[in-house]
N, C-alpha and C positions, 0 to 999 in steps of 0.2 A: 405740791399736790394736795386737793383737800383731802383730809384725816373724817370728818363727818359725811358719811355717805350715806344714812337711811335711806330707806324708800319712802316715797309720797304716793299715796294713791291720789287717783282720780275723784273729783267730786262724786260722791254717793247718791242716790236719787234723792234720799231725805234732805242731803245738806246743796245739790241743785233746786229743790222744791223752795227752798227759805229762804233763798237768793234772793236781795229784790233789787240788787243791783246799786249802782254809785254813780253818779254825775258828775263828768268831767269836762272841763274847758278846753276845747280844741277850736282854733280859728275864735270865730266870732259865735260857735257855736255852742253848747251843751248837750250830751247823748249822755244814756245811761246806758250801762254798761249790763251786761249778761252773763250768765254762770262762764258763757266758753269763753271770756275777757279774765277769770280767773284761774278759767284751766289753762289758759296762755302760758300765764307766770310760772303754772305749776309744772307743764310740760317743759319747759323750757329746762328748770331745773334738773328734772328726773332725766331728761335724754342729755344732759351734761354728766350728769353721776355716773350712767350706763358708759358715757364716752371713759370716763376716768378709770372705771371700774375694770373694764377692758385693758387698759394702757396697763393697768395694775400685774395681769392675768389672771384675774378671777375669769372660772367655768361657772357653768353651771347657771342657775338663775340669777341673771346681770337687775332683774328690778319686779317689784310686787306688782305692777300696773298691767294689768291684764293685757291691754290692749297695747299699749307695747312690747310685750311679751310675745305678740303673734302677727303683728302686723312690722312692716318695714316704715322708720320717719329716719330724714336726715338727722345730722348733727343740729345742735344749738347755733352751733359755729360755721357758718358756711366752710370757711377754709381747712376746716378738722374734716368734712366729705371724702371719703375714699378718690372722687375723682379729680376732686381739689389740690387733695395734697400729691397726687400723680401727677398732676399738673406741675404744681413748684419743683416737686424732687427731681421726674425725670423729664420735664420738657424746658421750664424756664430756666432753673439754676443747676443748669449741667457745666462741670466742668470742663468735658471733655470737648465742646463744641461752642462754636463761636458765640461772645456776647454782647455785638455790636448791636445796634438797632433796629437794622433791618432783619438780623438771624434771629433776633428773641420775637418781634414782633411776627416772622413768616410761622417759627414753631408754636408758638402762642394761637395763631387763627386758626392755622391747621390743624392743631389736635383740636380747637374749640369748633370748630365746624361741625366734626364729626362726633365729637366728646365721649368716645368712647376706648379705653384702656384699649382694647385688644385690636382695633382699627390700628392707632399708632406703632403697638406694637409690630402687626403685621407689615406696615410700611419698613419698618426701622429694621424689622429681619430682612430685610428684602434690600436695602438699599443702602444700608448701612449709617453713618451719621447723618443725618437728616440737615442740611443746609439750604439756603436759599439761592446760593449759587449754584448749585448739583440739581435746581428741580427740573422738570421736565416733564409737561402735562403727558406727554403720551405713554411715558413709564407710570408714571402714578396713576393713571387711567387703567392701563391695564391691569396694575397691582389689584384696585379698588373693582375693576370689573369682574375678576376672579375669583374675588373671596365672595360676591355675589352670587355668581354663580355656582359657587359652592356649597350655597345654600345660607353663608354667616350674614348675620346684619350688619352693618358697617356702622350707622346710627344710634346714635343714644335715645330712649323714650323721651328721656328729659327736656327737652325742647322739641316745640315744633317746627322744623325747619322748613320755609320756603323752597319751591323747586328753583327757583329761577330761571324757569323758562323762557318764559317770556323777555328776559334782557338775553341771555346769553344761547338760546336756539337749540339748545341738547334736549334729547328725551330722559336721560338717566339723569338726576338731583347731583350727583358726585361731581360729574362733565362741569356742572355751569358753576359749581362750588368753587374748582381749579382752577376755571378760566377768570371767579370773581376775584381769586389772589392773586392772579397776573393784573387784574384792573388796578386795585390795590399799589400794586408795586409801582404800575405804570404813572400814577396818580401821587405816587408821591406820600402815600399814608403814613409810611412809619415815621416820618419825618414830620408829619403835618401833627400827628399826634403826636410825638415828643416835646413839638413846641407850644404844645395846647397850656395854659397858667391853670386849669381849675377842668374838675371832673364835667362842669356842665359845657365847657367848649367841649369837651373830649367825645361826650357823648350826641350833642351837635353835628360834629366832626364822622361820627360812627353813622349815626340817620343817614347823612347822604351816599351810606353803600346801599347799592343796588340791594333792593329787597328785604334791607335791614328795618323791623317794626321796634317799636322802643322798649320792648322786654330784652330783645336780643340785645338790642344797643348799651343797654345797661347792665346785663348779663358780662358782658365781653370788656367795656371798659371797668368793671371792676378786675375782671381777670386781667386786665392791662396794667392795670397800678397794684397786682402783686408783684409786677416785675421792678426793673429799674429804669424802662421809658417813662413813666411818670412817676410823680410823687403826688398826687391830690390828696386832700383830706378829706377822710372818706363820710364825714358827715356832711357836708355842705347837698349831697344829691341825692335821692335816692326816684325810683320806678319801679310800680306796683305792677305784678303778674295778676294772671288770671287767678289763681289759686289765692294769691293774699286777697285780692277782692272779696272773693268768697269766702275767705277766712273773716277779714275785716264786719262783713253785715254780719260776722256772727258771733261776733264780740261784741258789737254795740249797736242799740236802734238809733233810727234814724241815721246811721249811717251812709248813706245817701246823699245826705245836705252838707256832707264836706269833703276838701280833696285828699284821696287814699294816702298820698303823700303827706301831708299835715297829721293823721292819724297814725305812719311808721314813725313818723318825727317825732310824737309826742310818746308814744312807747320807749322808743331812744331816749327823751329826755326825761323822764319820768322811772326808768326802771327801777333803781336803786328801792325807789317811793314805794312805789308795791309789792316788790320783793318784801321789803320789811313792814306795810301793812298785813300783806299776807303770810305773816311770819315764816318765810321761804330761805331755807340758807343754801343762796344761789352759788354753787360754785363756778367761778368764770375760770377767763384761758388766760391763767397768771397775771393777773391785774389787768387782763384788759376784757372793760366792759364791749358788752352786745353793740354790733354796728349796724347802720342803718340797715345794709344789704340785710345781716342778719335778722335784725325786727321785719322785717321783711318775709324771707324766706318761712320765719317761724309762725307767720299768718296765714301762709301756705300748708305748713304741716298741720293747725291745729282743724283749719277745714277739713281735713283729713280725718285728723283724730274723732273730731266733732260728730261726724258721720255714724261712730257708733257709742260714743260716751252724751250727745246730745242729738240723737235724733231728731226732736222735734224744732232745731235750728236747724233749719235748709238752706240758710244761705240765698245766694242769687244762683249758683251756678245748679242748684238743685238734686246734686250727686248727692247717691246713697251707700255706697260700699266705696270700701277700700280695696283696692285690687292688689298691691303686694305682699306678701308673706314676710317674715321674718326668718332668716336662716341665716342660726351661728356662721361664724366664720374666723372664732377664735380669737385670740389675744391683738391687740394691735401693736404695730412696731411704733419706733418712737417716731413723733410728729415732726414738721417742717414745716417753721413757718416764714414771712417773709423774712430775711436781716437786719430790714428796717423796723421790722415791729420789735426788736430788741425783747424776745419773748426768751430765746435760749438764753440768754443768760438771767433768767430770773427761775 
């Protein structure tokens, strides 16, 4: 656990004004770089501090950065997410319930479909251990029909899900969800993916589900090699969201003239570099440096951030507010991460 936790604020207008930015080698190209390329670095650290500071149980004010302070950003660390580590603790490595390939890969899609804690939950009160031999669209159907009708969201904001209508013929988005993991199974998935050698088959392999576009695709096979149907190494792929996009042009000009992947790539390969240019004392997740998903995702947050610490960067996507709040929610319990990442014992 890091011992140095200060806070870092956010670049100040005077010390944004002075900026004049740095030139870096990406591709065949050169871009220089922009104050919110420094507030990257700096974000990056501060919402690692807050994650730790938490785990600690410090109350009270977790960081001096205003705008964290009030507004909501993920973790640093993709897999440190509230619905991440829900994910590992209670769907992929349960003990209590089967962990053959097809049972990890059925609970795996199924809570990611819907990606939301209290959806799973409501199946799993209702149905008890959640198996892929036990499923049954017309039970799950009505599960999902009811809690609708009851007025709860079933759906995560976080992604935008395709209805799938149009392959699978239901008016309700849940109906054609259910019928798409019966495809899935029918087709041979879990098996097609186990035998996949490297994340960029895997993600190949995920394209050809009905209505899958390649954020989900790479959404979902990351969430696939937390488990133990793969092992890839998770640097060789990654696929930029909407959000990193717009993170991205607002890190560096001319941004434009190279591929977003090449740009999370060079973040990844580069971090240590700027960390210690920007005399940043990053604290990571016990020796293990930022991953690509992660540079990734954190191009996604600082668009975010950017929105009120850099207004006059607009990005592509042209959003001006932040729309979620920040609301305590107390100490965190201790973390989970894969077995493989041999993180608990360090």
């Amino acid at each position: 656990m890091p011992t140095e936790l200060a806070p870092r604020l956010p670049l100040d207008p005077p010390a944004a004004n002075r900026h004049r930015g740095i030139v870096v080698a990406i591709g065949n190209n050169q871009l220089r770089t922009t104050p919110v390329f420094d507030a990257y670095w700096e974000f990056a650290a501060e919402r690692q501090r807050i994650f730790f500071r938490r785990l600690e149980g410090m109350s009270g004010a977790l960081t001096a950065d205003p705008i964290l302070k009030l507004f909501k950003f993920t973790n640093a660390y993709r897999a440190s997410d509230r619905v991440s580590q829900y994910l590992l603790r209670n769907v992929i490595y349960r003990p209590d319930l089967p962990s053959d390939a097809r049972n990890v890969f059925f609970r795996t899609i199924l809570f990611k479909l819907f990606n939301k804690i209290e959806t799973w939950q409501h199946l799993e009160a209702a149905v008890g251990k959640i198996t892929w031999e036990e499923f049954d669209f017309a039970r799950y159907d009505k599960l999902l029909t009811g809690r609708m009708t009851a007025g709860e969201t079933i759906y995560s904001a976080a992604y935008i899900m395709p209805s799938g209508g149009s392959v699978f013929g239901h008016k309700l988005k849940h109906r054609n969800h259910l019928r798409m993991i019966e495809h899935l199974f029918a087709e041979r998935y879990p098996e097609r993916l186990s035998d996949c050698k490297t994340m960029t088959d895997a993600f190949a392999l995920l394209r050809t589900v009905p209505f899958m576009g390649p954020f989900l695709a790479y959404q979902y096979v990351t969430d696939f090699n937390y488990s133990e149907l793969t092992n890839f190494g998770e640097d060789e792929f990654v696929m930029a969201g909407p959000g990193a996009l717009d993170g991205i042009s607002k890190c560096f000009l001319g941004a434009d003239t190279v591929r977003s992947s090449d740009v999370i790539r060079y973040m990844f390969d580069h971090q240590e570099e700027h960390f210690e240019k920007l005399d940043i004392d990053f604290p990571n997740l016990w020796g293990r440096r930022l991953q690509l998903i992660d540079c990734q995702n954190l191009f996604c947050e600082i668009s975010k951030y950017a929105r009120v610490a850099f207004p006059d960067y607009t990005g592509v996507a042209g959003r001006t507010r932040i729309k979620q709040k920040y609301e305590p929610t107390g100490p965190l319990p201790g973390p989970f991460y894969p077995p493989k990442w041999k993180i608990a014992a360090r």
